[in-house]
VMD Tcl script that draws the C-alpha trace (Angstrom):
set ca {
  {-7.19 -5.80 9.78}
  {-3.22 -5.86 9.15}
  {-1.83 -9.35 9.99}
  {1.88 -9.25 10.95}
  {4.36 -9.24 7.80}
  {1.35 -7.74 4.95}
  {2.58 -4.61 3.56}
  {0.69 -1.29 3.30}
  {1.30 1.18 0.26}
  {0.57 4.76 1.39}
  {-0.27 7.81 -0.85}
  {-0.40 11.32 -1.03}
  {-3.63 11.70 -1.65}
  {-7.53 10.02 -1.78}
  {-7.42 10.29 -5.65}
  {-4.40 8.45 -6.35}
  {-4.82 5.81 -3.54}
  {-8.06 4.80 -5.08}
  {-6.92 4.81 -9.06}
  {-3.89 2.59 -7.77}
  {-6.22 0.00 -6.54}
  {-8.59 -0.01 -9.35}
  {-5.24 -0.18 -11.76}
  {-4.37 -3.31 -9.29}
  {-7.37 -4.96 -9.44}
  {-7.84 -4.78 -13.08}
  {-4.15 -6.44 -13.45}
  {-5.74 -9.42 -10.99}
  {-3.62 -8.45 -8.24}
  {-5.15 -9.28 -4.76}
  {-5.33 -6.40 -2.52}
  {-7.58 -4.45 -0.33}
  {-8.10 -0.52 0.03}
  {-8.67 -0.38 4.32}
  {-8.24 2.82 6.26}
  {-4.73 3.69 7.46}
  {-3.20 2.29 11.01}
  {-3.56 5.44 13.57}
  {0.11 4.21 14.23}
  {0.99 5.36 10.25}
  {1.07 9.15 9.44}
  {-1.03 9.48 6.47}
  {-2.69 11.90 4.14}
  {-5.67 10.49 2.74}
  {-6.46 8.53 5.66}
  {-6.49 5.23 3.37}
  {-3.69 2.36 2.21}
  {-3.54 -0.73 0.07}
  {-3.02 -3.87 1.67}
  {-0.90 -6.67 0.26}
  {0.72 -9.66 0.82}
  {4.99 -8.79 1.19}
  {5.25 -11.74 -2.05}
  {3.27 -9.01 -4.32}
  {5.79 -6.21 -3.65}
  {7.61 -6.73 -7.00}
  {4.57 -7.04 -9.30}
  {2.97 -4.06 -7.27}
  {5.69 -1.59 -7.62}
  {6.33 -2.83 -11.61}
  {2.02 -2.52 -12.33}
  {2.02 0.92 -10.48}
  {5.61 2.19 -11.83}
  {3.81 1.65 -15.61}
  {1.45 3.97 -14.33}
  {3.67 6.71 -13.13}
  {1.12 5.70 -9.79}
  {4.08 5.13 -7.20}
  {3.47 5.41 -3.32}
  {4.83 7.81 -1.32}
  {5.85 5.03 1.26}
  {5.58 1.31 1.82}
  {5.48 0.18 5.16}
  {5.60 -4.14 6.91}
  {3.56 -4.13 9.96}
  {6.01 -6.37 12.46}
  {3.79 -6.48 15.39}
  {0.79 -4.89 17.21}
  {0.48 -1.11 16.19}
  {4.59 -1.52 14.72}
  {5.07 -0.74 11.42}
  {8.78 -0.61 9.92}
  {9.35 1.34 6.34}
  {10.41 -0.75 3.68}
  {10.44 1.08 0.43}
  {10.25 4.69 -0.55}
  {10.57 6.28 -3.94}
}
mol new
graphics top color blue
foreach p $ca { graphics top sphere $p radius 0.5 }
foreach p [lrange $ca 0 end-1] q [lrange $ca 1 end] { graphics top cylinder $p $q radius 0.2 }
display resetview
């Protein structure tokens, strides 16, 4: 579940999706793989979850890592997701 305002980091594929959350994990940072919103167009089919106060420390842990997202998206309401960051 996506509460209103959490963020959702989206990537290319299944491989990278899953080495940025163990890379996030590792660094302590609290997030959750889940399966991607029907509403988001995806193409793995999975996204991390955050909190919006982790985007800084998210982007700088994954950056290190050459591991960016291909988009980051707030959920705003219901099945409503706005874009918020993009490479």
């Amino acid at each position: 579940m996506v509460h209103d305002g959490q963020l959702l980091a989206v990537f290319n594929s299944a491989h990278r999706v899953m080495k940025a959350e163990n890379i996030l994990k590792k660094n302590g940072i609290t997030i959750l793989l889940i399966p991607a919103p029907r509403a988001l167009s995806t193409d793995c089919g999975l996204a991390i979850r955050f909190n919006g106060d982790l985007l800084d420390t998210v982007l700088q842990e994954l950056t290190s890592e050459n591991l960016l997202p291909a988009i980051i998206y707030r959920k705003i309401s219901d099945s409503n997701y706005e874009p918020i960051w993009k490479p």
